[in-house]
mmCIF file as gemmi writes it, N, C-alpha and C atoms, coordinates in Angstrom:
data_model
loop_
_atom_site.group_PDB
_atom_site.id
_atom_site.type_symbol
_atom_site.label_atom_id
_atom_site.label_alt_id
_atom_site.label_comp_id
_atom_site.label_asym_id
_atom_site.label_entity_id
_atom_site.label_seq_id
_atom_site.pdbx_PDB_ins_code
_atom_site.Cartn_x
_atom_site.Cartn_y
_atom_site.Cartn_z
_atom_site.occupancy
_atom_site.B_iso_or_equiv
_atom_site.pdbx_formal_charge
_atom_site.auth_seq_id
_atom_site.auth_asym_id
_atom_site.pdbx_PDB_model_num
ATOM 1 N N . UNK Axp A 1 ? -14.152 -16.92 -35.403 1 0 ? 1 A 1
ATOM 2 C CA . UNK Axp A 1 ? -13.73 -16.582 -34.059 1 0 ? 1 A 1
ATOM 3 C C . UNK Axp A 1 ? -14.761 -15.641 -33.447 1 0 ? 1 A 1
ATOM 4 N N . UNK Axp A 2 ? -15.6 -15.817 -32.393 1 0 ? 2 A 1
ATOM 5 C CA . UNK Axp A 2 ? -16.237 -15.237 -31.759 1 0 ? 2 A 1
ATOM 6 C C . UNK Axp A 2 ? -15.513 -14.44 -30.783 1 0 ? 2 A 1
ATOM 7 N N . UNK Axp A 3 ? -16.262 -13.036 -30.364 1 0 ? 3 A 1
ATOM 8 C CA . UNK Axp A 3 ? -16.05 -12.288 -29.206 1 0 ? 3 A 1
ATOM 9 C C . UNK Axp A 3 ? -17.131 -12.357 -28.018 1 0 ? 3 A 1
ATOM 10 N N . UNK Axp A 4 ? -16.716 -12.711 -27.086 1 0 ? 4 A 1
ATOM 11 C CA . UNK Axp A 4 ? -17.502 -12.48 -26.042 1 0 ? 4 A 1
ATOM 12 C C . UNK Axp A 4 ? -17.154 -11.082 -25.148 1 0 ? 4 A 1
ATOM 13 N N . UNK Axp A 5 ? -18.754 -10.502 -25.147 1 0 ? 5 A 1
ATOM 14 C CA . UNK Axp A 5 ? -19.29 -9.272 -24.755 1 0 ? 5 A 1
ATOM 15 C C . UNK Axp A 5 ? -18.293 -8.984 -23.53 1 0 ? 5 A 1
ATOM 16 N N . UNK Axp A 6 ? -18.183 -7.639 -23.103 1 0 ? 6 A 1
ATOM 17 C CA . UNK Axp A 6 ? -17.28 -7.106 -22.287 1 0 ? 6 A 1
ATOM 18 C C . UNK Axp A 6 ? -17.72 -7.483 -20.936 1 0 ? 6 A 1
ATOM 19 N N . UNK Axp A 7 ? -18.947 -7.37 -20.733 1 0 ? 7 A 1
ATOM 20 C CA . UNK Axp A 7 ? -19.303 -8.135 -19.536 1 0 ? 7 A 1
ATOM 21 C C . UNK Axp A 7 ? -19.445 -9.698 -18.931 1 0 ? 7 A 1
ATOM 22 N N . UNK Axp A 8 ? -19.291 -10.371 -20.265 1 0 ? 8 A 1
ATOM 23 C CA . UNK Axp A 8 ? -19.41 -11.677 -19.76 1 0 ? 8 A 1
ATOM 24 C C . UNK Axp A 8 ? -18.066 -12.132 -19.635 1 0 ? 8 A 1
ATOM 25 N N . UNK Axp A 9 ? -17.24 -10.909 -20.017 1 0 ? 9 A 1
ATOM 26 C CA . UNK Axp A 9 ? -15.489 -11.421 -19.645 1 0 ? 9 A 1
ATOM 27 C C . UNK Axp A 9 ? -15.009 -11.159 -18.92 1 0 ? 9 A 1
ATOM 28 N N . UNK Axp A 10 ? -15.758 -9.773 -18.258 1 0 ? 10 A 1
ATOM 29 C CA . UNK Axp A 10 ? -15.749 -9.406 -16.773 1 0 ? 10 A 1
ATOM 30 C C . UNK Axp A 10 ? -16.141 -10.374 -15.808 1 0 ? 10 A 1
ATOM 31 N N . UNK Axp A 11 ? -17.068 -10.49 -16.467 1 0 ? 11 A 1
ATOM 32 C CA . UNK Axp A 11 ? -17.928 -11.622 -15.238 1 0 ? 11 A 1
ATOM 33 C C . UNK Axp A 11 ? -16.897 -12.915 -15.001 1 0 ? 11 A 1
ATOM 34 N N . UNK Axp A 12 ? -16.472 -14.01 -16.08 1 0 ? 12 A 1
ATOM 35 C CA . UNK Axp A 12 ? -16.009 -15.139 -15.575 1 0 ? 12 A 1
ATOM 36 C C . UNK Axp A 12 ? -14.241 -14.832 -15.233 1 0 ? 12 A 1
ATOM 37 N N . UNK Axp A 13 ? -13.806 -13.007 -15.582 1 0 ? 13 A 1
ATOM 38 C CA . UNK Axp A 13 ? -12.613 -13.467 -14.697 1 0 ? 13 A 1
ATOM 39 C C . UNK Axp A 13 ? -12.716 -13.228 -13.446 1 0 ? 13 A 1
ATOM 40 N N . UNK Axp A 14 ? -14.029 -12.208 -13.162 1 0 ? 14 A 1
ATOM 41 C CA . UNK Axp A 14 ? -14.373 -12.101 -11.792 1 0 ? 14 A 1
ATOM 42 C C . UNK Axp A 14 ? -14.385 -13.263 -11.113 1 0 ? 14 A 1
ATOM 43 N N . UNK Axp A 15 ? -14.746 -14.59 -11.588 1 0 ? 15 A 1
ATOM 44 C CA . UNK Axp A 15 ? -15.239 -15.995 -11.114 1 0 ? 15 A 1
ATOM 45 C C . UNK Axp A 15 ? -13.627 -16.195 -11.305 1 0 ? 15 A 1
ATOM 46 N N . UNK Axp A 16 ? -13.436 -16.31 -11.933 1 0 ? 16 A 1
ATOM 47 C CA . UNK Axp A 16 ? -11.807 -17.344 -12.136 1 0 ? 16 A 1
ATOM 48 C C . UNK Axp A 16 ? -11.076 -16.614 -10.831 1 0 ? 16 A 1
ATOM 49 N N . UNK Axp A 17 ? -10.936 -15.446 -10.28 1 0 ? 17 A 1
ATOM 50 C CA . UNK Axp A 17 ? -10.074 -14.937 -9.579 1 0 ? 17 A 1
ATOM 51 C C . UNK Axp A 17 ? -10.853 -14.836 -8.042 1 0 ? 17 A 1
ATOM 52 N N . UNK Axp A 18 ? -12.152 -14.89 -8.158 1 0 ? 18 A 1
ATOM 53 C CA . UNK Axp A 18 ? -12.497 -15.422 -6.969 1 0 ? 18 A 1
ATOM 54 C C . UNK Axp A 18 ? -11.962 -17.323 -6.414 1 0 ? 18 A 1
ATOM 55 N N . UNK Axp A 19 ? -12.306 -17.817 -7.42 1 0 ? 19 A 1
ATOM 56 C CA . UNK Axp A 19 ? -12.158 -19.678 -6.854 1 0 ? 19 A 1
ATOM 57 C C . UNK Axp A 19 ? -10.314 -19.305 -6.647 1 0 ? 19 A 1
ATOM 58 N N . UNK Axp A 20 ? -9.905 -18.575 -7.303 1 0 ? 20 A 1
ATOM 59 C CA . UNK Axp A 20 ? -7.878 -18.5 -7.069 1 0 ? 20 A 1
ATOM 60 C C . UNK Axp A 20 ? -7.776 -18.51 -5.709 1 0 ? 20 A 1
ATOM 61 N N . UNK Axp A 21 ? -8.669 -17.467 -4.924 1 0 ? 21 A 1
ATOM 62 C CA . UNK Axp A 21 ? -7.845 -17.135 -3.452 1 0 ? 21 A 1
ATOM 63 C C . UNK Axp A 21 ? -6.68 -16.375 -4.007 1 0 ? 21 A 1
ATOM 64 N N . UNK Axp A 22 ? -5.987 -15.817 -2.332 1 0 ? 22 A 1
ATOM 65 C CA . UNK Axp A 22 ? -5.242 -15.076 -2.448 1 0 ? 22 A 1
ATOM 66 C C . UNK Axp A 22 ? -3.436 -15.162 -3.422 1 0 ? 22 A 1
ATOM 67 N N . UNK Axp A 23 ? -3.456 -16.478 -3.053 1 0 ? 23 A 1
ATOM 68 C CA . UNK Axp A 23 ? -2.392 -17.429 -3.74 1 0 ? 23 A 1
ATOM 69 C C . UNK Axp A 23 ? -0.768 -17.3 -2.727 1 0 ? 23 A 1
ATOM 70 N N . UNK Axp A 24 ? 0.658 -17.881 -3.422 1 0 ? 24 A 1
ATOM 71 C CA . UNK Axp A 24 ? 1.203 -18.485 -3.22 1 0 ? 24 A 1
ATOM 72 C C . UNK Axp A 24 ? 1.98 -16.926 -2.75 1 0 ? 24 A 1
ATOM 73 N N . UNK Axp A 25 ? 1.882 -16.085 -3.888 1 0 ? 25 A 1
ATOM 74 C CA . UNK Axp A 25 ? 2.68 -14.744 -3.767 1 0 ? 25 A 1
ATOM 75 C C . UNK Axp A 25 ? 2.595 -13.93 -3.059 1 0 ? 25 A 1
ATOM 76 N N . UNK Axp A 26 ? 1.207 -13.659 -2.375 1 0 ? 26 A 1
ATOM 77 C CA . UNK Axp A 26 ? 1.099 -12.621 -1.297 1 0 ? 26 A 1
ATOM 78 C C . UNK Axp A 26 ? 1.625 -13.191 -0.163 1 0 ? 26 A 1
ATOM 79 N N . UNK Axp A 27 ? 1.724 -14.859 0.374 1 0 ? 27 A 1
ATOM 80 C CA . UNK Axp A 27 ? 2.124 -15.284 1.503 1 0 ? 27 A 1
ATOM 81 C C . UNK Axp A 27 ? 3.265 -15.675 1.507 1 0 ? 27 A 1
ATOM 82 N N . UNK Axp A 28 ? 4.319 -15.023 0.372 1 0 ? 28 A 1
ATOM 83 C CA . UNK Axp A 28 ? 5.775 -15.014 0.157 1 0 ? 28 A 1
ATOM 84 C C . UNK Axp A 28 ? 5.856 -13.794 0.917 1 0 ? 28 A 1
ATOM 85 N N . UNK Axp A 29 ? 5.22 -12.413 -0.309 1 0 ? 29 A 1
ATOM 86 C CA . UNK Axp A 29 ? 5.76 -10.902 0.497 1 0 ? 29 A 1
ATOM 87 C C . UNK Axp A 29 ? 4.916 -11.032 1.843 1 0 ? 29 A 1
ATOM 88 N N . UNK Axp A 30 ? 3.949 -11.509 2.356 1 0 ? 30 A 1
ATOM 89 C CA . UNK Axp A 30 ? 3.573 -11.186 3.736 1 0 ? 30 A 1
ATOM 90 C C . UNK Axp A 30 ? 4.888 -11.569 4.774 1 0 ? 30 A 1
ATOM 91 N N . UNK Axp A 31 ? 5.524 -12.996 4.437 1 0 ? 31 A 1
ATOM 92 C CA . UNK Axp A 31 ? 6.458 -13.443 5.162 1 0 ? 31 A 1
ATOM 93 C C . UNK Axp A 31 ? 7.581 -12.859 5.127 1 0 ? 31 A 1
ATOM 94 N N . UNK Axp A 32 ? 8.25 -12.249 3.811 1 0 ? 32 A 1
ATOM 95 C CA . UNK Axp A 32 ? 9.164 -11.684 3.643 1 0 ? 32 A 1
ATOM 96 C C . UNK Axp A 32 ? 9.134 -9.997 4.371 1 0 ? 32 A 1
ATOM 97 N N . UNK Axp A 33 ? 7.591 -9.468 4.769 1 0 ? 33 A 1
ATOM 98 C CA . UNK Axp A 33 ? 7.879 -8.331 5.165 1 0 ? 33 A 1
ATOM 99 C C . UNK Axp A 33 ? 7.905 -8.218 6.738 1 0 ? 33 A 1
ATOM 100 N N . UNK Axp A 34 ? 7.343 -9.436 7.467 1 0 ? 34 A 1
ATOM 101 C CA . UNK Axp A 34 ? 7.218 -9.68 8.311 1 0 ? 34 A 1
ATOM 102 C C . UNK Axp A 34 ? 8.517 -10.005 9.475 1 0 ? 34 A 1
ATOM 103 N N . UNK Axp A 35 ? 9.474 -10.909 8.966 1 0 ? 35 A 1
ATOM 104 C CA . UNK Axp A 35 ? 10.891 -11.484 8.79 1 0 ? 35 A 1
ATOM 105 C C . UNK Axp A 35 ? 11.72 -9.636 8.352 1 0 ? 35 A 1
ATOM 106 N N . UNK Axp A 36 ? 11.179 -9.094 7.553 1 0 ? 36 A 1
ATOM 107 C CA . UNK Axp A 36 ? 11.989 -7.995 7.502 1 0 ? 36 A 1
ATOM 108 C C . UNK Axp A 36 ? 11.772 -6.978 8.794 1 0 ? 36 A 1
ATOM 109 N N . UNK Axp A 37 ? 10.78 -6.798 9.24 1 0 ? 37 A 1
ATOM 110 C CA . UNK Axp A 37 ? 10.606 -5.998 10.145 1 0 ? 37 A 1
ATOM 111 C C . UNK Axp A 37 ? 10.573 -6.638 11.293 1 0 ? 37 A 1
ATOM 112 N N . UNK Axp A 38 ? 11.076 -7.967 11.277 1 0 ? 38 A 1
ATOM 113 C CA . UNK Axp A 38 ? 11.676 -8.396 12.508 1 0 ? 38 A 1
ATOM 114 C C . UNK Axp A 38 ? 13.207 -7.96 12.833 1 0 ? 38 A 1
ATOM 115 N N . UNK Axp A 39 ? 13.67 -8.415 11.644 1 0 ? 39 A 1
ATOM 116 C CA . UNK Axp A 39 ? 15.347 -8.195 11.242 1 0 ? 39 A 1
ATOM 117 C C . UNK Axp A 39 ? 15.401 -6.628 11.427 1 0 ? 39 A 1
ATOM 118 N N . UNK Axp A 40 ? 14.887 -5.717 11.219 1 0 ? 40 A 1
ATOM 119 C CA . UNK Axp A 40 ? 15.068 -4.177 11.121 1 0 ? 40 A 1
ATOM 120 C C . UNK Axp A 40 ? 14.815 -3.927 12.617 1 0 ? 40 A 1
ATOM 121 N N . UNK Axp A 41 ? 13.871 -4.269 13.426 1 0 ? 41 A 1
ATOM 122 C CA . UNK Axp A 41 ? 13.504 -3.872 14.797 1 0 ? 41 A 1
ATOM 123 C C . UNK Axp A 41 ? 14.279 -4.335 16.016 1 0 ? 41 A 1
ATOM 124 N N . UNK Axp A 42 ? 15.462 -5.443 15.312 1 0 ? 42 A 1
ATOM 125 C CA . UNK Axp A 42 ? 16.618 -6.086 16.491 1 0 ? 42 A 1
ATOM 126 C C . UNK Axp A 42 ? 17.431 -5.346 15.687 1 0 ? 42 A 1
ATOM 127 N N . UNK Axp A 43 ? 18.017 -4.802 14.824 1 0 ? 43 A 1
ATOM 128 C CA . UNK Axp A 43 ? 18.951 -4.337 14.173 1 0 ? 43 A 1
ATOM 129 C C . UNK Axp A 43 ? 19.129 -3.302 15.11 1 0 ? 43 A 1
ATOM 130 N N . UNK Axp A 44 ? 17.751 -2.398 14.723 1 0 ? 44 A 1
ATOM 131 C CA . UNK Axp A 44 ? 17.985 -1.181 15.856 1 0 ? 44 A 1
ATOM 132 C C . UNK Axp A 44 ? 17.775 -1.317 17.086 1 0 ? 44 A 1
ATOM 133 N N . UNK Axp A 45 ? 17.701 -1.898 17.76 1 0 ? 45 A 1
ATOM 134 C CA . UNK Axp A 45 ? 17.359 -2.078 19.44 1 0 ? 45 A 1
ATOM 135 C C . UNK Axp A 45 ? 18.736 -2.594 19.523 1 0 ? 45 A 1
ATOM 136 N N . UNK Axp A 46 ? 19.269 -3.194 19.405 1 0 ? 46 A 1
ATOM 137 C CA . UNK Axp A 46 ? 20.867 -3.784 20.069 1 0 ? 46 A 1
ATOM 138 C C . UNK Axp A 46 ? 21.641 -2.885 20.142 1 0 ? 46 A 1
ATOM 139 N N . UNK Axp A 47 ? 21.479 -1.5 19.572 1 0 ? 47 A 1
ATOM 140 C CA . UNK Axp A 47 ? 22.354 -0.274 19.731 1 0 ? 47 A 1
ATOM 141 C C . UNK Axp A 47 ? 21.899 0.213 20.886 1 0 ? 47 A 1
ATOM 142 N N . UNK Axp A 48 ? 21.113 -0.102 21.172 1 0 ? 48 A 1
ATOM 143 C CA . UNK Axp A 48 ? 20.146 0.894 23.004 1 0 ? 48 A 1
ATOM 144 C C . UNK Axp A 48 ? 20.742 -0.363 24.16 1 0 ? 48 A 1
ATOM 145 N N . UNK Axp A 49 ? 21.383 -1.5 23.693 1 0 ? 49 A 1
ATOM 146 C CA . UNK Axp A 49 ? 22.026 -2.46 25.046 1 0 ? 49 A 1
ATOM 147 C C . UNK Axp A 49 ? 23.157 -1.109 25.593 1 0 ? 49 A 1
ATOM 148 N N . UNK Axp A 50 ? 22.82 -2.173 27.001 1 0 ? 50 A 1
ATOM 149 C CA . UNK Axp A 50 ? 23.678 -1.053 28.02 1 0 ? 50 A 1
ATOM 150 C C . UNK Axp A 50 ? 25.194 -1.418 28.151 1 0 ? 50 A 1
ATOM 151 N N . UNK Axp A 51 ? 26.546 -0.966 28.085 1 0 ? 51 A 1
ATOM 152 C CA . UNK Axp A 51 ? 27.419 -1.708 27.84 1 0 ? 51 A 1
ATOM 153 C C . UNK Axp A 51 ? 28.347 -1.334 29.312 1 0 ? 51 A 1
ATOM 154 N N . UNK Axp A 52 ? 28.394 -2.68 30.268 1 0 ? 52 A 1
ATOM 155 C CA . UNK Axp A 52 ? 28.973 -2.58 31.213 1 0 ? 52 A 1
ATOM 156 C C . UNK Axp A 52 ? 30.369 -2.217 31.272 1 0 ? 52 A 1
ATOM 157 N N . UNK Axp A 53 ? 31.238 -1.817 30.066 1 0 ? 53 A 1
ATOM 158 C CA . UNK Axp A 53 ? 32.698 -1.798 30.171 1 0 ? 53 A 1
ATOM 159 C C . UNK Axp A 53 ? 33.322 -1.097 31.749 1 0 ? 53 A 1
């Protein structure tokens, strides 16, 4: 069983995680925080409607 040197394992996960891109998970939480701070910013604004009673 061979070891490959600390840098050449640096190096090809550097490569493996460059060709990945950002992937599937960050554009889950981007959407999910996005959708949240939609939901949070009507949550609180509908308390400032003016109420004609």
């Amino acid at each position: 069983m061979e070891h490959a040197p600390t840098a050449a394992r640096l190096a090809e996960a550097a490569d493996a995680a460059q060709q990945q891109g950002s992937g599937n998970l960050l554009r889950i939480v981007l959407i999910v925080m996005f959708l949240g701070c939609i939901l949070t910013a009507w949550f609180l604004l509908r308390g400032y409607k003016r109420k004609d009673d």
